[in-house]
C-alpha positions in Angstrom: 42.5 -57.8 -68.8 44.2 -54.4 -68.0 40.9 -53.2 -67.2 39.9 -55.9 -64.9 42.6 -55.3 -63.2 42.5 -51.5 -62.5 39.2 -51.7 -61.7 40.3 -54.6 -59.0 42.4 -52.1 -57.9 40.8 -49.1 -57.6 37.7 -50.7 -55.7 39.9 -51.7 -52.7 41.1 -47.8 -52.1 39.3 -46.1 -50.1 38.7 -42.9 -51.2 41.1 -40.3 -48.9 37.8 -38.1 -47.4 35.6 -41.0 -46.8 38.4 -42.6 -45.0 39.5 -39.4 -42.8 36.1 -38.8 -41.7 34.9 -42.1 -41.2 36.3 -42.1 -37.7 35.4 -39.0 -36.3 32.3 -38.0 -34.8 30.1 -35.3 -35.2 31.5 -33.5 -31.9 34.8 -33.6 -33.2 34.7 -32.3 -36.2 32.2 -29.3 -35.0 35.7 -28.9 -31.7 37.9 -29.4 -34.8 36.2 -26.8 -37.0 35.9 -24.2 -34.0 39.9 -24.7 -33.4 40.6 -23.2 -36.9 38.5 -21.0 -36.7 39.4 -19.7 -33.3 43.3 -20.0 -34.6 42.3 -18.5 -37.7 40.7 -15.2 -35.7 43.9 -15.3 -33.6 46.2 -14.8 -36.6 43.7 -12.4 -38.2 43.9 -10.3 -34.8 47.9 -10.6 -34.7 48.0 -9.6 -38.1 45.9 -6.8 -37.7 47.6 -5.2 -34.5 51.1 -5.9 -36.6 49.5 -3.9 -39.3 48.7 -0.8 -37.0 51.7 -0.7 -35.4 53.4 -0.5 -38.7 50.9 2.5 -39.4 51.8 3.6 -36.1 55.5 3.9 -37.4 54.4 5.2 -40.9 52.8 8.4 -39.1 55.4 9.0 -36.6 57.7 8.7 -40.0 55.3 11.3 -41.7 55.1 13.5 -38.8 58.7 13.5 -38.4 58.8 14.5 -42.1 56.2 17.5 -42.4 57.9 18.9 -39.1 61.8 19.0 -40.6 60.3 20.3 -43.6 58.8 23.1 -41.4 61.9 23.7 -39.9 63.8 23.6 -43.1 61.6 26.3 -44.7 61.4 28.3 -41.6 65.3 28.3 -41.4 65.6 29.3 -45.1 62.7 32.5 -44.3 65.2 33.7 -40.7 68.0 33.5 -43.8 66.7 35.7 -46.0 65.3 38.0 -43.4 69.3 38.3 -41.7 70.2 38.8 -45.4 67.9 41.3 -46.1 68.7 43.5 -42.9 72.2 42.8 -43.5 71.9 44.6 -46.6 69.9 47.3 -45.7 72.7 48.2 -43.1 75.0 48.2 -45.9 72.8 50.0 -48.4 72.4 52.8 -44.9 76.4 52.8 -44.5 77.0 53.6 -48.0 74.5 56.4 -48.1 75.5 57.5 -44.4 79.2 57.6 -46.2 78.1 59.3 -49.3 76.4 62.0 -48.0 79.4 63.0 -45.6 82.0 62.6 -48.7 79.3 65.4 -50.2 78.6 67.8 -47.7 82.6 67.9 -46.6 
């Protein structure tokens, strides 16, 4: 009896894909179809001129990087080159000094 009755049941849905299509035509599902796909390019374009603009950002990031870290070792080379001349001055004075305490 149980069975009679689901099977009562079940034969007066209409399965959900025969019902959907069962009204539209050929043309319109081929214009529907088109429509996603169209969308579906349109999204993949946005998403791919998103995507280089963040890579355009990542390299201007990058470049920024690799020229401060230029700078940063080109600053620390003019350092030890005013250093080193600074020293040599020094090291000069205190011979220059050295050699006049001798010869007076």
């Amino acid at each position: 009896m149980i069975a009679d009755e689901f099977s009562q049941t079940t034969a007066k849905k209409p399965h959900m894909t025969e019902h959907r299509f069962a009204n539209d035509s050929p043309a319109q599902k081929t214009t529907t179809e088109f429509e996603e796909v169209a969308t579906t390019l349109l999204d993949g374009l946005k998403l791919l001129v998103n995507q280089f603009h963040e890579l355009g950002e990542y390299f201007s990031h990058f470049v920024t990087a690799k020229t401060d870290s230029i700078k940063l070792s080109l600053r620390g080379t003019v350092l030890r080159l005013v250093l080193a001349a600074l020293g040599f001055v020094v090291l000069s004075g205190f011979l220059v000094i050295a050699g006049w305490f001798v010869l007076s």
